[in-house]
C-alpha positions as CSV (number, residue, x, y, z in Angstrom):
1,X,-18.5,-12.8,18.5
2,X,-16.2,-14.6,20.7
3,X,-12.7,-13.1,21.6
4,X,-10.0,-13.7,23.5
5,X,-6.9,-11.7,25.0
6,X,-3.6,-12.4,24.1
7,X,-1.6,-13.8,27.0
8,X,1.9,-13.2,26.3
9,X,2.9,-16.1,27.9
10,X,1.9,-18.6,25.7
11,X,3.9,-20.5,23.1
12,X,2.6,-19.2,20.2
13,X,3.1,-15.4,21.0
14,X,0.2,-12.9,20.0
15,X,-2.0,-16.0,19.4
16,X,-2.5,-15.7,15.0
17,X,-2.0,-18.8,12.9
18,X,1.1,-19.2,12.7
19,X,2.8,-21.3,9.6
20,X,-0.3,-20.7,7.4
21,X,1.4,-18.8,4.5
22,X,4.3,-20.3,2.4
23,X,6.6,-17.7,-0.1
24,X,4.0,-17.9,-3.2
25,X,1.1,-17.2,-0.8
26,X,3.0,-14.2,1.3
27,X,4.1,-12.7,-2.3
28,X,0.3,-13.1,-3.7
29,X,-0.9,-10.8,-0.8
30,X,1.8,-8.4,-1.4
31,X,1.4,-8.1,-4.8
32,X,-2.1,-7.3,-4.4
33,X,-1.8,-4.5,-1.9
34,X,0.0,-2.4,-3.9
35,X,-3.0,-2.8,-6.6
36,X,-0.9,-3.1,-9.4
37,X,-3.9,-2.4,-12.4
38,X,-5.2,0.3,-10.3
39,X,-1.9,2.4,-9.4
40,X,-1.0,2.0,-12.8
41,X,-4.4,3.4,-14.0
42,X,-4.1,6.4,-11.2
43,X,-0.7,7.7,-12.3
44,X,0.4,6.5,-15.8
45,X,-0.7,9.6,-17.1
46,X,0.5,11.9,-14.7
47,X,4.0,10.2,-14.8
48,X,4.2,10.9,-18.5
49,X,2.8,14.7,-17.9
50,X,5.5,15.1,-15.5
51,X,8.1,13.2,-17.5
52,X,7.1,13.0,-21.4
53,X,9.1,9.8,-22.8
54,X,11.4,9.5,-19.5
55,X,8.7,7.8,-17.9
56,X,9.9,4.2,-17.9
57,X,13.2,5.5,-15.9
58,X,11.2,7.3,-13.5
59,X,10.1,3.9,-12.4
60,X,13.0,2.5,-12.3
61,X,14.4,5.5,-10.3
62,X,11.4,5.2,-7.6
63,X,12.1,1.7,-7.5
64,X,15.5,2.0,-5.9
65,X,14.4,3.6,-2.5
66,X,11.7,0.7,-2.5
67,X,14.4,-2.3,-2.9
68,X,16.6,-0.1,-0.2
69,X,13.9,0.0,2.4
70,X,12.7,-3.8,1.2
71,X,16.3,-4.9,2.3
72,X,16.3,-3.3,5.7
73,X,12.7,-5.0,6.5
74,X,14.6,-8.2,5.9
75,X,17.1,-7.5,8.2
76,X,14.9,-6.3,10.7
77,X,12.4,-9.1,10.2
78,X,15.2,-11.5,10.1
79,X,16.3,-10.3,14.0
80,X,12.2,-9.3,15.0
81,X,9.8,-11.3,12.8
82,X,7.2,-9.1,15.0
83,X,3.9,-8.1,13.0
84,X,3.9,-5.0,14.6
85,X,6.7,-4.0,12.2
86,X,7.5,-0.5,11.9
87,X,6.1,0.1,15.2
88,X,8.3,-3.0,16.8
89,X,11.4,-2.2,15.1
90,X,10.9,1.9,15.9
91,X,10.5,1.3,19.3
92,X,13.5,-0.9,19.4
93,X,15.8,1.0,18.0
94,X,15.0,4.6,19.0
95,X,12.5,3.9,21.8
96,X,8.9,4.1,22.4
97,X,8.1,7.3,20.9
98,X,9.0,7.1,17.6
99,X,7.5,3.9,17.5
100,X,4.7,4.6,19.0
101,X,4.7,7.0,15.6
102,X,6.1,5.1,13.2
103,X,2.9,2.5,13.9
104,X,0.9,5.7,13.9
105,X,2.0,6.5,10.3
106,X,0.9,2.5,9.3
107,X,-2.2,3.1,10.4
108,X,-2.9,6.6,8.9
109,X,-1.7,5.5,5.4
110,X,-3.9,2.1,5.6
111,X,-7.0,4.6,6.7
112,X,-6.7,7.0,3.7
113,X,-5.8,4.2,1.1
114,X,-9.1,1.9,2.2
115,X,-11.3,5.9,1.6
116,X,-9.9,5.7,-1.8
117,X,-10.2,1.9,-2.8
118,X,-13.5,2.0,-2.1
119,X,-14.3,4.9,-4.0
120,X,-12.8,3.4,-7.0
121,X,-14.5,-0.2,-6.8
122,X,-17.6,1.7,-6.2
123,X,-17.1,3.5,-9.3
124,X,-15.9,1.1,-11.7
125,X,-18.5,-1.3,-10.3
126,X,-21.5,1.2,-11.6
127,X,-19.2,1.8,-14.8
128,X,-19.5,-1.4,-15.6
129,X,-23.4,-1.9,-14.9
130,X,-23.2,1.6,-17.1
131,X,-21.6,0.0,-20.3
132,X,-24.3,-2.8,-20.0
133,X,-27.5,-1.1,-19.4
134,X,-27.4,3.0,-19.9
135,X,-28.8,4.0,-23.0
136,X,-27.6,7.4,-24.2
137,X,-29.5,9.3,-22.6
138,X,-29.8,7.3,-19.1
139,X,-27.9,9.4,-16.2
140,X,-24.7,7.7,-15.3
141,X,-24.4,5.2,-12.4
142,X,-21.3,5.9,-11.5
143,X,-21.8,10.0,-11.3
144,X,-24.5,8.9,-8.3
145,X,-22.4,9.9,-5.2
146,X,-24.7,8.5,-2.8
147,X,-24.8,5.0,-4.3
148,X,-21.2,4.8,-5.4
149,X,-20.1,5.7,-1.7
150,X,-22.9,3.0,-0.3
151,X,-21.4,0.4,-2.8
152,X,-17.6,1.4,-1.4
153,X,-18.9,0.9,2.2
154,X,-20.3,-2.2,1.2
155,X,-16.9,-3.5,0.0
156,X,-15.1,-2.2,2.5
157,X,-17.6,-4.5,5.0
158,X,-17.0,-7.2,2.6
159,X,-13.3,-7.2,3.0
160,X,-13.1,-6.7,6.5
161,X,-15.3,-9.4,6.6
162,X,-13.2,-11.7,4.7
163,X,-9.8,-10.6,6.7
164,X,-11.8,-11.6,9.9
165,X,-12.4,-14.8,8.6
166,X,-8.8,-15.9,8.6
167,X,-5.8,-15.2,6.7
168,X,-6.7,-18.4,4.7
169,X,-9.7,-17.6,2.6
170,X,-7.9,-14.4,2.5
171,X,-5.2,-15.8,0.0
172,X,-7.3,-18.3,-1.5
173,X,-9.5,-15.1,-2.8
174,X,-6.0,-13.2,-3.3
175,X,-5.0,-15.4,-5.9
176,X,-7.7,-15.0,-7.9
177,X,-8.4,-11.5,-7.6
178,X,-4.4,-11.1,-8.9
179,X,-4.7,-13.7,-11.3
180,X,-7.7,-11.9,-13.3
181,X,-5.6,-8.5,-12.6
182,X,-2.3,-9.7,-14.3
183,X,-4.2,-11.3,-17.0
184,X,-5.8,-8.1,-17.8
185,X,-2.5,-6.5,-17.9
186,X,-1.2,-9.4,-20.6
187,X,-4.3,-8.8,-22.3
188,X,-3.9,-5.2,-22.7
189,X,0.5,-5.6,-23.5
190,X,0.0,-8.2,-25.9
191,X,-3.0,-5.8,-27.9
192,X,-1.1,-3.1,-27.8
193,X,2.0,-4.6,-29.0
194,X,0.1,-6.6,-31.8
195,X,-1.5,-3.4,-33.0
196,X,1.9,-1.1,-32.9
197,X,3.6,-4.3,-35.2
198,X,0.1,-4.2,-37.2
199,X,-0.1,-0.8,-37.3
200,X,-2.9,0.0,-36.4
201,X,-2.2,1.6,-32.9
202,X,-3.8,5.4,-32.8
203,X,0.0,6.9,-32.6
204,X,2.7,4.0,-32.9
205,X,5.8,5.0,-31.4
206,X,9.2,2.8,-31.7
207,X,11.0,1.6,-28.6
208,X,13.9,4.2,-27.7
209,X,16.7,3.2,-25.6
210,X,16.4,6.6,-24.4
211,X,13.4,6.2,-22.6
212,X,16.2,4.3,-20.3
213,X,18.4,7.2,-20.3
214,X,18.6,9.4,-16.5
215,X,20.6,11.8,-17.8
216,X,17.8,12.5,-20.0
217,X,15.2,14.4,-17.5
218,X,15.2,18.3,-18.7
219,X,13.3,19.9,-15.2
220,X,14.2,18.9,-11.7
221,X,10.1,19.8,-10.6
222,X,9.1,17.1,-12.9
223,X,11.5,14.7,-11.8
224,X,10.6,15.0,-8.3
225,X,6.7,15.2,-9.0
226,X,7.2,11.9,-11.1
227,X,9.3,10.1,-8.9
228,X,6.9,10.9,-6.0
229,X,3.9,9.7,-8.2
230,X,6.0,6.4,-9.2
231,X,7.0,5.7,-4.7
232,X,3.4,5.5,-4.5
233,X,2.4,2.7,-6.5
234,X,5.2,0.2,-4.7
235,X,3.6,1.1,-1.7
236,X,2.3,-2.1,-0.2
237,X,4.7,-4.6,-0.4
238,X,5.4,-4.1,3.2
239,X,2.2,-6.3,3.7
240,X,4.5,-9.4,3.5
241,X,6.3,-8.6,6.6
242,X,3.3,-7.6,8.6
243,X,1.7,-10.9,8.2
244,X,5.1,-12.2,9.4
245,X,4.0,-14.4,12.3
246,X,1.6,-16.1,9.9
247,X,4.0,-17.2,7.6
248,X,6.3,-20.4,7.6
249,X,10.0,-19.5,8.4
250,X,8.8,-16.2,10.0
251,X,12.6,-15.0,9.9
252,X,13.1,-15.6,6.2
253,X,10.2,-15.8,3.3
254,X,8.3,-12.9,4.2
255,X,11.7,-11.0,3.8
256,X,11.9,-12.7,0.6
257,X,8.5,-12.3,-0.9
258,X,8.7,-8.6,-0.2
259,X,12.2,-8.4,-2.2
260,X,10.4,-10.7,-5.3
261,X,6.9,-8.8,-4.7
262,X,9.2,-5.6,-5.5
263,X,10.9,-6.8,-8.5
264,X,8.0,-8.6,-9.8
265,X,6.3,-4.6,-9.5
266,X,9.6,-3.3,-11.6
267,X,8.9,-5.6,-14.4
268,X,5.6,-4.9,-14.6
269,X,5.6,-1.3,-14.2
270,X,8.1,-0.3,-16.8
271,X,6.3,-3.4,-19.1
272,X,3.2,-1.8,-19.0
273,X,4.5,1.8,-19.6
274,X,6.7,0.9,-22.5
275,X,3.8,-0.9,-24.4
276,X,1.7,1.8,-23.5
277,X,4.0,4.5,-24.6
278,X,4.2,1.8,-28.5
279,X,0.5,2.3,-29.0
280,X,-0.5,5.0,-28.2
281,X,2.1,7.7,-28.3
282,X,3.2,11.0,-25.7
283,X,0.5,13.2,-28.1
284,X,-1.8,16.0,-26.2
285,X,-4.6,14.6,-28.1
286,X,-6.9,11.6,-28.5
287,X,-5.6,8.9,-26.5
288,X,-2.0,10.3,-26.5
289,X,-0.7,10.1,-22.6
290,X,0.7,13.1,-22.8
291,X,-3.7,14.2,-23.4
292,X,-4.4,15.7,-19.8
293,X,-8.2,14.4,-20.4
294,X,-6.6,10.9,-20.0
295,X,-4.6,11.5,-17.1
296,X,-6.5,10.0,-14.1
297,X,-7.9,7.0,-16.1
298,X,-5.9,6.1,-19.4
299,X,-7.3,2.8,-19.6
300,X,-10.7,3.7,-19.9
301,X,-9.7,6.4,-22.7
302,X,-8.0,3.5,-24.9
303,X,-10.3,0.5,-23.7
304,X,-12.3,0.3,-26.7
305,X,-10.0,1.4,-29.5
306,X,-7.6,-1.2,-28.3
307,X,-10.3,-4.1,-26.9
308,X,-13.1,-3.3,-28.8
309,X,-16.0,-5.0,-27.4
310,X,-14.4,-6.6,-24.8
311,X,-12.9,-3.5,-23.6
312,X,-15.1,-4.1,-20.2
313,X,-12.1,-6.2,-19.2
314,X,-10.3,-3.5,-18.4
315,X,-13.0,-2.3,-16.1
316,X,-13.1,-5.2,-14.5
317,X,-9.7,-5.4,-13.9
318,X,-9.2,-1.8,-12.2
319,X,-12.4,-2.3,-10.5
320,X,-10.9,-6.2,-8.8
321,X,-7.8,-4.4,-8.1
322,X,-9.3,-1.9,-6.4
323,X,-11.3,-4.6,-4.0
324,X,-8.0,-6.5,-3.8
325,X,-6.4,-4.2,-2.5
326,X,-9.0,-3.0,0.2
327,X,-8.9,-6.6,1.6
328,X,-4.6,-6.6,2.0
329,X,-5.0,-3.0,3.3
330,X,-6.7,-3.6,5.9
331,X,-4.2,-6.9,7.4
332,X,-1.1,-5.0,8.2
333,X,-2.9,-2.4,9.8
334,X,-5.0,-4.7,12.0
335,X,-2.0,-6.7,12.5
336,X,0.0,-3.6,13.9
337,X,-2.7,-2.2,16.3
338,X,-2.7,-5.6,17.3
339,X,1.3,-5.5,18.1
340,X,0.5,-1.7,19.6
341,X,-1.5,-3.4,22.1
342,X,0.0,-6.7,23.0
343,X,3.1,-4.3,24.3
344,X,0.6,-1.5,25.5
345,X,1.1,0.9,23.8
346,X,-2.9,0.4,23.0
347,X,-5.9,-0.5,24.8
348,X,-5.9,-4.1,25.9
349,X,-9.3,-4.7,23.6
350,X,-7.1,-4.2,20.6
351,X,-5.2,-7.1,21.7
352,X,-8.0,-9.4,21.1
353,X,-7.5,-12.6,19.1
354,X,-10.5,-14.6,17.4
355,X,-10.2,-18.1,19.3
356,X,-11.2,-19.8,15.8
357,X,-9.9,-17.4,12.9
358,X,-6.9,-17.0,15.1
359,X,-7.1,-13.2,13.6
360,X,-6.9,-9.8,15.0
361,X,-10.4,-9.6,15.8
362,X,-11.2,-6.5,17.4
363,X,-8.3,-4.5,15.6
364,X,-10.2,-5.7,12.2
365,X,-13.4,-4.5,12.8
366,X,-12.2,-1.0,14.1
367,X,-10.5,-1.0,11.2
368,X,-13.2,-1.6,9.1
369,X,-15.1,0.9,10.8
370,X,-12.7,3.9,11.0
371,X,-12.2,3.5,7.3
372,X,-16.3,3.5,6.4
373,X,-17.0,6.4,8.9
374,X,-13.7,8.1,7.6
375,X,-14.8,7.8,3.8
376,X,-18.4,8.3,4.3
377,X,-17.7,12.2,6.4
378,X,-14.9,13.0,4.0
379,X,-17.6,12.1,0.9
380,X,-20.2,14.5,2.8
381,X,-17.8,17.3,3.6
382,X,-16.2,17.5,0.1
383,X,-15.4,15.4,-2.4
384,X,-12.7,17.5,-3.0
385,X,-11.3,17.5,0.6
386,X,-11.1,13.5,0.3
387,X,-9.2,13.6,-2.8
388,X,-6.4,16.1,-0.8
389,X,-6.3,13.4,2.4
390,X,-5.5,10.4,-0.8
391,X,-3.0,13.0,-2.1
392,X,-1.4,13.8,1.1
393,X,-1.0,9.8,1.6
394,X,2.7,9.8,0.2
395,X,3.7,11.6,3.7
396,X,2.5,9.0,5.6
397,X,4.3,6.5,3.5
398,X,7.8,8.4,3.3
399,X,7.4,8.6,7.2
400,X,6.9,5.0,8.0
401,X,9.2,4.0,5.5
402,X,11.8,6.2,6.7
403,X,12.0,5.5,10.2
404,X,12.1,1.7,9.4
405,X,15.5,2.6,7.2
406,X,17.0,4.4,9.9
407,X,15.9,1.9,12.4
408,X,17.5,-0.5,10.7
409,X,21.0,1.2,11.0
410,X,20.1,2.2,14.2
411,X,19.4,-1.3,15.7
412,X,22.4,-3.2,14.2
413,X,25.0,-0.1,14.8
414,X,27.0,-2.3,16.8
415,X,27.4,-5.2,13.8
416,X,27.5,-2.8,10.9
417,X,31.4,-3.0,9.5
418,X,31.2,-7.0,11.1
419,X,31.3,-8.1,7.1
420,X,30.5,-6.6,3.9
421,X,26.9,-8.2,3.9
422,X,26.3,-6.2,7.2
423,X,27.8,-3.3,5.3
424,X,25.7,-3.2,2.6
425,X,22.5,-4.6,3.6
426,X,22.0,-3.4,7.4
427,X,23.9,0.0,6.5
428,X,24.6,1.6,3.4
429,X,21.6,0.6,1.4
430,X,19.1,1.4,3.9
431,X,20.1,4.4,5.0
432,X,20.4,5.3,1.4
433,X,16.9,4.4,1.4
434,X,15.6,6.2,4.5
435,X,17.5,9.5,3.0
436,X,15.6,9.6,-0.4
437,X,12.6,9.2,1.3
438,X,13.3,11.7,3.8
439,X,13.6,14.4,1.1
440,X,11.0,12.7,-0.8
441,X,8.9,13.7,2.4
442,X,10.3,17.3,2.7
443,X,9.9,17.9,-1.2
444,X,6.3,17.1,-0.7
445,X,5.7,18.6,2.0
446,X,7.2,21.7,0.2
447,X,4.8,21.2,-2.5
448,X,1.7,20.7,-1.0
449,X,1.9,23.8,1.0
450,X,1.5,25.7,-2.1
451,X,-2.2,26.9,-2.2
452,X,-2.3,25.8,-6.4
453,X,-1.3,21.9,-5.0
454,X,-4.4,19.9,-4.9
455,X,-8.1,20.4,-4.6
456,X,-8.9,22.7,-1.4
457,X,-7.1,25.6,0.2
458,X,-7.5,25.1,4.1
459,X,-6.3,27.9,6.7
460,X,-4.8,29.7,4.1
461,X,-2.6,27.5,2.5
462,X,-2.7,24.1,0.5
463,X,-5.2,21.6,1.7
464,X,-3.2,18.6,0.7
465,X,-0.2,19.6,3.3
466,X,-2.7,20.5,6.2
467,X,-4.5,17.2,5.8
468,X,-1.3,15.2,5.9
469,X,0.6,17.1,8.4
470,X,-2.4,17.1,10.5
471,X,-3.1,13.5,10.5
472,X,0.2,12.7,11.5
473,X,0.1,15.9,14.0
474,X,-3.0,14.1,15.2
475,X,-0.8,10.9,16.0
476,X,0.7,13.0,18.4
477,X,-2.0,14.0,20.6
478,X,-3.3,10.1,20.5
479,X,-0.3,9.6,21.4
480,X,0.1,11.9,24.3
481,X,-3.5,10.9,25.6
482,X,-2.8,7.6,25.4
483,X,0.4,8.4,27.7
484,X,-1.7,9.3,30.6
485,X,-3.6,6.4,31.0
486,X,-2.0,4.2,34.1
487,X,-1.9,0.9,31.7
488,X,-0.1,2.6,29.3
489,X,3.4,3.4,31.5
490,X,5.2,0.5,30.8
491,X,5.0,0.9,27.2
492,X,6.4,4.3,27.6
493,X,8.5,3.7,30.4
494,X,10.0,1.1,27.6
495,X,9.3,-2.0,30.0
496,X,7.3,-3.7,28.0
497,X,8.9,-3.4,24.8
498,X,12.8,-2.5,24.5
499,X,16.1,-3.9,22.7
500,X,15.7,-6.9,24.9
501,X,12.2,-8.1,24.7
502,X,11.7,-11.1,23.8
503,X,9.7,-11.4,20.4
504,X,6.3,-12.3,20.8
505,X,6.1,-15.2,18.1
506,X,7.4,-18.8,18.4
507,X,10.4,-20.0,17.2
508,X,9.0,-23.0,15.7
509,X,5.3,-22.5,14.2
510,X,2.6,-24.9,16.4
511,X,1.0,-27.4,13.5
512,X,-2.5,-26.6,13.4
513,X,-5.1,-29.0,11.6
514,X,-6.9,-26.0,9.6
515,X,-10.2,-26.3,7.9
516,X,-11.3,-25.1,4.4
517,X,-12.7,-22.2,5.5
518,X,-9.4,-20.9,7.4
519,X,-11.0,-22.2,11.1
520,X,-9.3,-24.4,13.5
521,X,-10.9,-27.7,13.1
């Protein structure tokens, strides 16, 4: 495989295709990295245990810190189009190591997540062979861990595959994958709408205004637990602005494609929940939500009361979102190791661009790696301790998220009461923003630590909070070892990347004759 190092002299910055997306392509991929079938699937019904019928507001509610930190990756994006994002931005605004850190967290969250996608395609992929082939007595498919976790590292190959290939054939297969996942999701409002007017729906349950209603939440443990659920599903978006220096008008669309992907997430969220909530009820029972058996897969408790025979679409759908999603995972991280090492704060190797793909070659692959050996020793050491590192994942996203709100405030201090726009949008909303998520990270924190949170009890106290902790802990030595290394002293003596670097992307976008398959021609 041919490579080539970034010289940060030429015209076109860190050497990626730049121009390729437009605002529908940049919003496609950010839509799918947040998974939209699959996080719903995942934490419906823990929303509703949590919540009961405030469920809807809850989303609402987690919504707000996402459209706060949204407006300050505009801003930020708007003044750095940089891919290295949180990293860039961090190091700007508060100096190399915090950066160093906040591109740290990226990476840790997009590790964990890819452990879990592919666990889930893996699964639903033998569920579905299941449904066509078992025969009662036939073991299930989809209880082999061996073969489910081969089939995860298979798509996880896949994907990196298809992100190494270009960013091109990468949205091309994105809007596909998201088209059959939002026409699952019609599928499955408009059935269990018809059935509640019909009906027929197991436990129909009128629309309430109240579902609406904040005021309405009775214990403060269950509003924190839900709202913590709810940040993680947004989580994603932020793909939009990674992929920055691939998109036309670098300064503007991907800023606005991560403020539609968001709302577009809202509508469909609460959507979902309140058609849900019509058909099938908040009941302990059957396929009530509030039925803890249903919990971490309500779908595949209703699928064939509501879809009858075709119930399989549902599968389907959780099991593309899941393989959607590892594919858009694995971009932004890429794309910030990339950043990391273009202004050394890496190894020079990750720097590496593919002379025809014009992708993050090297950075890809590791990242493809990392994420199968990851998955594959976490699967041998416990299934249990695997689940913990995807529950602990919510630290990792608070963090990053939080030190791009406060570098946001940070970096524009001196321009902040210049106008109201400035006011709101480089100030007051996202440090509003970076503060819930701050306590969303100490309230979770606080949780996990109890030795009843989660799957596994490590050192003596929850395994959830040791795993998360640790893996950003871990940051910290990489970080500190890294620091020793002669090539790495301008990074950290903030020479090569400060308030006053120039940003590595060009101000005008080179027109490149592209070929089908996302090559240069």
């Amino acid at each position: 495989m041919a490579t080539t190092p970034i010289d940060l002299a030429r015209p076109d910055g860190k050497g990626l295709a730049a121009g390729t997306l437009g605002l529908w392509g940049s919003t496609v991929i950010g839509l799918a990295s947040t998974a939209p079938v699959y996080s719903l699937v995942a934490t419906l019904g823990f929303v509703v245990l949590a919540v009961g019928a405030q469920a809807p507001i809850a989303f609402v509610i987690a919504f707000i810190p996402m459209l706060f930190i949204a407006f300050a990756y505009r801003e930020l994006n708007t003044a750095v189009p940089d891919c290295g994002t949180t990293f860039t931005w961090g190091t700007k605004a508060f100096g190399p190591w915090v950066g160093w850190l906040g591109g740290w967290g990226v990476a840790v969250a997009g590790m964990v997540v890819l452990a879990n996608l592919a666990q889930i395609a893996g699964i639903y992929f033998w569920a579905l062979i299941d449904g066509i082939i078992r025969s009662s007595e036939d073991a299930l498919l989809s209880d082999n861990v061996p073969l489910v976790t081969a089939t995860g590292v298979f798509f996880i190959a896949l994907m990196t595959w298809v992100s190494w290939r270009g960013v091109e054939i990468g949205e091309r297969i994105q809007n596909i994958l998201l088209g059959i996942q939002y026409l699952a999701l019609a599928i499955f409002v408009v059935a269990a709408l018809w059935q509640f007017f019909a009906g027929t729906a197991p436990n129909p349950t009128p629309f309430d205004w109240s579902w609406f209603n904040p005021l309405a939440f009775t214990d403060w443990g269950g509003f924190t637990q839900a709202i913590l659920l709810a940040l993680f599903i947004y989580w994603g978006w932020d793909t939009c602005l990674a992929l920055n220096e691939e998109t036309r008008g670098p300064k503007r669309i991907p800023g606005r494609a991560a403020l539609l992907t968001t709302v577009i997430l809202l509508v469909t969220y609460v959507g979902v929940t309140v058609a849900a909530m019509m058909y099938a009820g908040l009941g302990d029972t059957g396929t009530g939500l509030g039925n803890e058996a249903n919990a971490d897969d309500f779908f595949l408790a209703i699928k064939d009361g509501l879809l009858g025979p075709i119930g399989w679409v549902l599968v389907v759908s959780v099991m593309i979102s899941a393989i959607s999603s590892t594919q858009t995972t694995i971009l932004p991280t890429a794309r910030g190791t990339l950043a990391m090492a273009a202004y050394k704060a890496l190894p020079r190797r990750f720097a590496t661009v593919h002379p025809r793909y014009k992708t993050p070659s090297f950075s890809t692959l590791v990242m493809g790696i990392v994420a199968s050996v990851y998955y594959v020793g976490m699967t041998l050491i416990s299934d249990n301790i695997l689940q913990d590192s995807i529950l602990s994942l919510g630290l990792a996203i608070a963090f990053y998220y939080g030190i791009t709100g406060y570098a946001c405030v940070w970096y524009f201090r001196k321009e902040l009461f210049n106008s109201t726009r400035n006011f709101f949008y480089r100030f007051l909303l996202p440090l509003l923003g970076a503060l819930m998520l701050t306590y969303a990270f100490v309230q979770s924190a606080i949780d996990m630590y109890d030795v009843d949170y989660g799957y596994t009890v490590l050192l003596g106290i929850g395994g959830t909070f040791v795993l998360g902790i640790g893996s950003l802990a871990f940051g910290v030595l990489l970080m500190f070892l890294w620091f020793f290394f002669p090539r790495a002293k301008p990074f950290f003596r903030g020479e090569s990347l400060n308030r006053d670097t120039e940003v590595l992307v060009p101000d005008e976008p080179a027109e490149y004759s592209r070929s089908i398959d996302g090559g240069l021609s």
